[in-house]
C-alpha positions as CSV (number, residue, x, y, z in Angstrom):
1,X,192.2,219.5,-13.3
2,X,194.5,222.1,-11.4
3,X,195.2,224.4,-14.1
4,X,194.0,228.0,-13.4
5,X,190.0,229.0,-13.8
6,X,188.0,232.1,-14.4
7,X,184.2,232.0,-12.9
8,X,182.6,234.7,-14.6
9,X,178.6,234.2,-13.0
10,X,179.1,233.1,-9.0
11,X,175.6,233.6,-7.6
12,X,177.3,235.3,-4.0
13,X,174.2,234.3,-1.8
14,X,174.2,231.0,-3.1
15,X,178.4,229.8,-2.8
16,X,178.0,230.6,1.0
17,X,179.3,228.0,3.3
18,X,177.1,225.7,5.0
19,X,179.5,226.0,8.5
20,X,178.7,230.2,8.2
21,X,175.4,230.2,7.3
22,X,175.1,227.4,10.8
23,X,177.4,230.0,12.6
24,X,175.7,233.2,11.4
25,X,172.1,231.5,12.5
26,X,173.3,230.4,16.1
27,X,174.9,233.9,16.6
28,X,171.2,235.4,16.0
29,X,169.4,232.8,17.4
30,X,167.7,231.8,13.9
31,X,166.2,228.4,13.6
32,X,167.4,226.3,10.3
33,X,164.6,224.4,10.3
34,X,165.9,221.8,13.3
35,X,169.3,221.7,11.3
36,X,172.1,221.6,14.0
37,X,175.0,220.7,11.6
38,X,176.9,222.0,8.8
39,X,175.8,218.5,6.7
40,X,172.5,218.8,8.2
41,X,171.9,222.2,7.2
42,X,173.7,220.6,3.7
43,X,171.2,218.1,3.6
44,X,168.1,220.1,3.8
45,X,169.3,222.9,1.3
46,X,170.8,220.7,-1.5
47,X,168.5,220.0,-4.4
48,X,169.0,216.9,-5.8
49,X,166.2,216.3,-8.3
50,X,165.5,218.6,-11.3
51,X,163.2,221.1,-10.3
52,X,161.7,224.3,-11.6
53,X,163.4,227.7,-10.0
54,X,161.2,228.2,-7.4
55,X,162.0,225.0,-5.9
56,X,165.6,225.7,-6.1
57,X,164.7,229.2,-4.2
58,X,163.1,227.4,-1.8
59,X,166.3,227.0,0.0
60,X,167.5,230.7,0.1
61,X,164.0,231.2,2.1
62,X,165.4,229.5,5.1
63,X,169.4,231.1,5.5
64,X,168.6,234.1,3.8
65,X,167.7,235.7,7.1
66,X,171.2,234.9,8.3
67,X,173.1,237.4,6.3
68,X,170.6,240.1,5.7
69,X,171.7,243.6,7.0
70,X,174.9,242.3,8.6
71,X,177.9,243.8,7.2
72,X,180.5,241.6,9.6
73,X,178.3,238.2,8.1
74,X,178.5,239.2,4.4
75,X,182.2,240.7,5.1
76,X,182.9,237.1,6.1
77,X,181.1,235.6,3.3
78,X,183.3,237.4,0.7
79,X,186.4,236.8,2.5
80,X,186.0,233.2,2.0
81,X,184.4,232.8,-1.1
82,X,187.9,234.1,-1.8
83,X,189.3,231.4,0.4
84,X,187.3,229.2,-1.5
85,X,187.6,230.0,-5.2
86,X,191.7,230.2,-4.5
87,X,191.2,226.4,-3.2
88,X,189.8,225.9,-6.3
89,X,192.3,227.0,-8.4
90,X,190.5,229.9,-9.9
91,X,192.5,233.4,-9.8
92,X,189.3,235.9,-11.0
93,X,186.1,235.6,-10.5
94,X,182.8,237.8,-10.3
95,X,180.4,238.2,-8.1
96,X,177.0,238.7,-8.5
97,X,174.1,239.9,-5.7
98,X,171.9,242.5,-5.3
99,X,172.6,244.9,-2.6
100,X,169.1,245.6,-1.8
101,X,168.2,241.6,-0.9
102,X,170.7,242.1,1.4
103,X,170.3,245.0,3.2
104,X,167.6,245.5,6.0
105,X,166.4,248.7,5.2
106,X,162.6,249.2,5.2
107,X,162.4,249.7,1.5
108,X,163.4,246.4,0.8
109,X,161.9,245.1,3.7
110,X,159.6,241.8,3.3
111,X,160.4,242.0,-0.8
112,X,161.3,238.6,-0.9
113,X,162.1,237.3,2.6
114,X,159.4,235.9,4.7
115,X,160.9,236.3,7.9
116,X,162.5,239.6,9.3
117,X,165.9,240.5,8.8
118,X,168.4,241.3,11.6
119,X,169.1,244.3,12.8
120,X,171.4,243.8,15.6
121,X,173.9,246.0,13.9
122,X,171.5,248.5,12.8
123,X,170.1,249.5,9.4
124,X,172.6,248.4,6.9
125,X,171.7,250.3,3.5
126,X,172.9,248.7,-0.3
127,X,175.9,251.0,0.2
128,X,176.7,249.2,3.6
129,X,176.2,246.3,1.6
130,X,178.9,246.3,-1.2
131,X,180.9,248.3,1.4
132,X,181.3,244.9,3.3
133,X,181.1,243.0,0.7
134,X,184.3,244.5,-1.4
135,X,186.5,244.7,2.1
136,X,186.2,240.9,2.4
137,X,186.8,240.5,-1.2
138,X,190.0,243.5,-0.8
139,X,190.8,241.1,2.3
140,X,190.5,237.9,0.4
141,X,192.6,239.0,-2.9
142,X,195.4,239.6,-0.1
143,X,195.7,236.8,1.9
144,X,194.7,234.0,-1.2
145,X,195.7,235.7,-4.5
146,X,192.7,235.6,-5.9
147,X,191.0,238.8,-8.1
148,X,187.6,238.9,-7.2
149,X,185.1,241.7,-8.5
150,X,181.0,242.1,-7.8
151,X,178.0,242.4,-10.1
152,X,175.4,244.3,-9.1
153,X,172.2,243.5,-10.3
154,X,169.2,245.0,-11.4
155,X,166.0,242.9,-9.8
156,X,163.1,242.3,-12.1
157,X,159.9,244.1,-10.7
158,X,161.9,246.3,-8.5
159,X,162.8,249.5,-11.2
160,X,162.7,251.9,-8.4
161,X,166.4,250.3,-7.2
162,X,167.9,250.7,-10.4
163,X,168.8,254.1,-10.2
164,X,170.5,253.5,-7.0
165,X,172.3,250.1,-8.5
166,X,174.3,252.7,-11.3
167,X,174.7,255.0,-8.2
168,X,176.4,252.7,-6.2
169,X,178.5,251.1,-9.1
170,X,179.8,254.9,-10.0
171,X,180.3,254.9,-6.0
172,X,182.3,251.8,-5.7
173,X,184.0,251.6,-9.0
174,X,187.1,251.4,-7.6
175,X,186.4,248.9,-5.2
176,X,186.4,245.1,-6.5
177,X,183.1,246.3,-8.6
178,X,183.6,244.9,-12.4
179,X,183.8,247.6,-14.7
């Protein structure tokens, strides 16, 4: 049906083109377990049996190490999840991620990721992160006409980030942040 949509819960690191994430790994020499095309890399990451939530995590293990601390990569990623919802006929959508899985700070170092995250650009902090995240989504309401905000979310087992997940939604609450 082409009639216009609203997504209201878009999991950010999990609506991420298979072509970037292929991209992203080649441009830091990150193996995706042997996959060398965008259906390959499809292929392995697509569940297609019911399964329990860590199976379904399973996936993120492998390209999460792709995007983390790299402000130009998750930039990207925003830009054409805007592309993408537009395509799809929805004209507002949110966002949600949590700035500190996707930073490469030492703090959240190793929380969840079991290989390193890339630091060719430096340390990229949870501000860095929603930084680049709401300039590809400013960039992406531009050029598709879409409205596109961010959640930021709290992570169970990791109170010592919330704090700094009200900070940085004070911060950005002008910026594409849902208020």
């Amino acid at each position: 049906m082409n009639f216009p949509k609203v997504e209201l819960h878009l999991h950010l690191d999990g609506a991420i083109r298979y072509q970037t994430l292929l991209d992203l790994a080649i441009e830091k020499n990150i193996d995706l377990h042997g996959a060398k095309t965008a259906h390959e890399l499809s292929d392995m990451l697509m569940t297609r049996e019911p399964a329990n939530l860590v199976k379904v995590l399973e996936a993120f293990y492998v390209f999460m190490p792709c995007i983390l601390g790299d402000p130009d990569g998750l930039e990207r990623i925003a830009y054409e999840l805007c592309e993408d919802q537009a395509k799809d006929n929805v004209v507002y959508f949110e966002a949600r991620y949590s700035p500190h899985f996707l930073c490469n700070t030492e703090e959240a170092e190793s929380q969840m990721w079991r290989l390193p995250p890339y630091r060719g650009k430096g340390r990229v902090n949870p501000a860095a992160v929603v930084q680049a995240i709401s300039k590809g989504f400013e960039r992406g309401e531009k050029d598709f006409g879409v409205k596109a905000r961010s959640i930021l979310c709290c992570i169970r087992g990791h109170p010592d980030w919330n704090h700094e997940i009200l900070e940085l939604g004070q911060f950005f609450r002008h910026f594409q942040l849902l208020e």
